[in-house]
N, C-alpha and C positions, 0 to 999 in steps of 0.2 A: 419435358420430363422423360420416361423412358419408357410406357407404354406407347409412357408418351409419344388529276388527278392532284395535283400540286396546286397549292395557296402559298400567298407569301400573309406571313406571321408578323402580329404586330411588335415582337419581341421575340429575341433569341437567346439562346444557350451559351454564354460568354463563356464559361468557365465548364467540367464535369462535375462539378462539389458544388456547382451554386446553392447557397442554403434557401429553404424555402416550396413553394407547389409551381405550378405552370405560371406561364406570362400572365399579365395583369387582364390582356383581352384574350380568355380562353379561347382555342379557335375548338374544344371539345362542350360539348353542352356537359350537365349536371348529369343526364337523363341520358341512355344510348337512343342515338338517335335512330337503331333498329326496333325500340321497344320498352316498356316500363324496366325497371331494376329488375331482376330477376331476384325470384323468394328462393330462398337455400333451405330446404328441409331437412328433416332428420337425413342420417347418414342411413343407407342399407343396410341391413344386418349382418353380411359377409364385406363390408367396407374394408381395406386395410389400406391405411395411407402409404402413399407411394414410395415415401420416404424410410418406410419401414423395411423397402427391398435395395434402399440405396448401397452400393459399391465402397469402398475406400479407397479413394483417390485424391491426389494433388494435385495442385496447379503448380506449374515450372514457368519464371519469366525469364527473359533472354532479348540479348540484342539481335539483330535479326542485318546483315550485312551484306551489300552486291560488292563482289569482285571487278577488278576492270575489266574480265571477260563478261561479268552480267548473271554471274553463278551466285547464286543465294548461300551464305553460312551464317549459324546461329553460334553465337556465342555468350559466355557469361551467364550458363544458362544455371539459375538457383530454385530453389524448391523452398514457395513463394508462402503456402501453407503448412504443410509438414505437420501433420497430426494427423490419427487414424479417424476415420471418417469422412463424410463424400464432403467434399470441394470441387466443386464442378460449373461448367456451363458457362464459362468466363464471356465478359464483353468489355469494351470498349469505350469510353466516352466520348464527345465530339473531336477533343484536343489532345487526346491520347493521355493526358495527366490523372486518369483513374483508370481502373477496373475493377467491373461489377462482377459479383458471382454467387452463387448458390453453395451456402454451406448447410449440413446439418448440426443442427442445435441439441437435440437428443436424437433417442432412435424411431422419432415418428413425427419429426416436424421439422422443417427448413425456411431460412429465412434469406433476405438480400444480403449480403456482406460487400464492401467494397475496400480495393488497397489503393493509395496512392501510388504513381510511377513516375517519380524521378521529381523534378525541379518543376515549380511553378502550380504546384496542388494548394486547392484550397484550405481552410483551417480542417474540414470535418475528414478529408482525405490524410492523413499524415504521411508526409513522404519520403518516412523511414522505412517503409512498407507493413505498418502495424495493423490490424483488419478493422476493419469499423464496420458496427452490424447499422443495417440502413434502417429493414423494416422489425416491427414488433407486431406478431398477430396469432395469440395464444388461440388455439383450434385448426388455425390455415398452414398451410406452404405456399412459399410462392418458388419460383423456380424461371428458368432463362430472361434471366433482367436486361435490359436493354435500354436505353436511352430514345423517349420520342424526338424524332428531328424537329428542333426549332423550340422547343420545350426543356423547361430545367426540370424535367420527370421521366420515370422509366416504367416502362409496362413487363409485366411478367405474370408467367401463369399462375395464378392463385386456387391453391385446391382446399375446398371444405365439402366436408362430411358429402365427399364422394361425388362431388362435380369441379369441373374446370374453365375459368372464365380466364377471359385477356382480361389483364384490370391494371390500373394504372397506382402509382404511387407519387409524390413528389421525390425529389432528391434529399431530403431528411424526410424521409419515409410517410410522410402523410398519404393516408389512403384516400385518395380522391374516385375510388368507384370501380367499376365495369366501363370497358369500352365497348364494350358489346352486349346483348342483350339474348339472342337467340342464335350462336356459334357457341355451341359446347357438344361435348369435350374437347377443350383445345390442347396439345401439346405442347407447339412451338410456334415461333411467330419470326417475322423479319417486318422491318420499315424500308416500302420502296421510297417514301415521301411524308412529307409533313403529314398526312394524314388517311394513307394508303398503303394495308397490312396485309400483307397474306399472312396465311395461319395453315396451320396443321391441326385438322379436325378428327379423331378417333373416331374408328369405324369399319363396317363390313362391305365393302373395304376403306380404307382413310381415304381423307381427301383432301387436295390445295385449297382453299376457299380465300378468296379476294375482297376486305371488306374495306368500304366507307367509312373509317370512323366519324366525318361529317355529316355526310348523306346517311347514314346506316343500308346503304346497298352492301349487300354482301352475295355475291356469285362463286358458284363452283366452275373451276379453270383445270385441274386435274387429279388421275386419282392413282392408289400408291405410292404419293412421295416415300421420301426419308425425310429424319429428324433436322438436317442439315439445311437450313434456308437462310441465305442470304442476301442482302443489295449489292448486286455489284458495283465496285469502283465508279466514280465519276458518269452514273448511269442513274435513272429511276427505277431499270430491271432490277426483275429478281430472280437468281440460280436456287435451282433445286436438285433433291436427287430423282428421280424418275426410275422406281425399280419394276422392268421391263417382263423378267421373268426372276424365278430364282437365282441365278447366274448373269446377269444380264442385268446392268443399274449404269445408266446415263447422268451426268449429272447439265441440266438445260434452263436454257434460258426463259423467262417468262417474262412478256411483255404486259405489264398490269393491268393496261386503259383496254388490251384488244384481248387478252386471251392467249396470243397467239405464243407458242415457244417454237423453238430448236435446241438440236444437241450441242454439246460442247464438246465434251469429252466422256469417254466411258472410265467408271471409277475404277481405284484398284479393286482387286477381286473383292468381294463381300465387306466393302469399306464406304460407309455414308458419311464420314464428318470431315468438315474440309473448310479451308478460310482463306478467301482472296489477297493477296498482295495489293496497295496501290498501283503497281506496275505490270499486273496483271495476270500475273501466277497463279496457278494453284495449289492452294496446300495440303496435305493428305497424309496422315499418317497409315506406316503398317507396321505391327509389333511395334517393339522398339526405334523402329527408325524414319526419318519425314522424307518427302519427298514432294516435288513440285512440278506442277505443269505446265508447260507453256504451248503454243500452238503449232511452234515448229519444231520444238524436241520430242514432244512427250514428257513419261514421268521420268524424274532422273534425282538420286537421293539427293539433300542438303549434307552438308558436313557440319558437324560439332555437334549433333542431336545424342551420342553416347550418355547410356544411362537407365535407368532399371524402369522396370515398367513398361504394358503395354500403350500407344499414345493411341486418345481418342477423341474427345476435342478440341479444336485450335481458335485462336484468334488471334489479329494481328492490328496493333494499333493504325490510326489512321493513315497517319505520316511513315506507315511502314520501316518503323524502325523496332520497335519492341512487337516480341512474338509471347504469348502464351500458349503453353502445353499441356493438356492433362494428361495425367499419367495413374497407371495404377498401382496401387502400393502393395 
């Protein structure tokens, strides 16, 4: 939002539109295994749901293209939502033939929506690119939907009357619960692994927390991230932002099973949001225009990214071929 280790699975994710909940052998219990269900009480008296301060912005898809020199350009780039109102926080599905996203529904409530991307989507996805709302949950928001690895379901932040849990959904939006039971307020979240989350917990000050959704361990590993968490490429790591000082944001590695990080690279000036390439890039917008990192250049602009709006969050399908952009309208 914007105040905002590994098991093999007895079933996996063939498709991102599979219809239905998780594999037939849940590798999640009913119950978080940190704790009974947590009880959701009245809301606070000064509560204002989060959605009520949301932005107006789009998501933009786009082919996302290396040169024979190894230079990243986007092209084809369309404006994927186009209605006033926040559309944000886009993801990915395993095979790149969805994406997930955060739309608002009125002006104090947001739900999952998901678009089909190209050829080979399933029925509920249509891959004209027409939206398909996932979840239905008159009171809640849910917000940064994600796909769990090895699962036909997606975990995203779910707010009611004034708290924040990780909570999972199926892929045709069945609520199957809290994955946590005593991590709140959560923000944001990433999947190192089948069943291995860091999460962005609100707080004086925030903090990385690293949890079991098997085991229900949950450990704190660092504090003042950013909003921006991700699994890196072809790794169980997970990248964050590490803001150092005011001027001064790292964005580093975290190793899940030990704790341990390193830096990677430092962000563009006063900029958290950012999405890996398969090939190892980084991606980063500033204003209107993206830019990408790699280890022996630095940051150096993309070409074809022209276009209105400031850019703020990114995702980039698996296979590294379609890029998503938000933008502000």
């Amino acid at each position: 939002m914007f105040c905002l280790l590994s098991t093999t699975l007895a079933s996996s994710c063939t498709a991102d539109t599979a219809p239905g909940g998780p594999p037939d052998a849940d590798p999640f219990a009913a119950t978080p295994a940190d704790g009974p269900a947590p009880e959701i009480g009245p809301a606070p008296d000064d509560y204002r749901p989060t959605a009520a301060g949301a932005p107006s912005t789009d998501i933009w898809l786009g082919r996302l293209e290396r040169g024979d020199d190894g230079a990243l350009t986007v092209s084809a780039l369309t404006n994927a939502t186009d209605r006033d109102g926040y559309d944000n926080q886009p993801s990915f599905g395993p095979s790149g033939a969805a994406l997930y996203y955060t739309s608002a529904v009125d002006s104090t409530q947001t739900e999952i929506f998901r678009i089909g991307v190209g050829a080979g989507t399933a029925d509920e996805a249509s891959d004209d690119g027409t939206p398909v709302q996932v979840t239905r949950t008159p009171g809640a928001s849910e917000f940064s939907p994600t796909v769990i690895p090895g699962q036909d379901a997606i975990s995203a932040i779910h707010e009611e009357r004034g708290v924040q849990y990780l909570w999972r959904y199926g892929t045709d939006g069945a609520d199957l619960g809290p994955i946590f039971a005593t991590v709140e307020p959560v923000g944001y979240h990433a999947w190192a692994d089948e069943r291995t989350a860091a999460v962005f917990v609100l707080g004086d000050p925030p903090t990385l927390q690293v949890g079991d959704a098997v085991s229900g361990e949950v450990r704190t590993v660092a504090e003042n991230p950013g909003r921006s968490i991700h699994r890196i490429p072809g790794t169980s790591a997970i990248s964050f932002v590490r803001k150092v000082s005011e001027d001064e944001w790292w964005i580093e590695r975290l190793d899940p099973a030990t704790g341990e990080t390193g830096r990677i690279a430092q962000t563009l000036p006063g900029r958290e949001d950012y999405a890996w390439t398969p090939g190892g890039e980084i991606l980063m917008g500033d204003g209107a225009a993206l830019y990408a990192w790699t280890e022996d250049g630095g940051w150096t602009e993309v070409a074809g990214v022209g276009g209105p709006g400031e850019i703020s969050r990114i995702a980039v399908s698996p296979d590294g071929a379609t890029i998503a952009i938000v933008r502000s309208r």
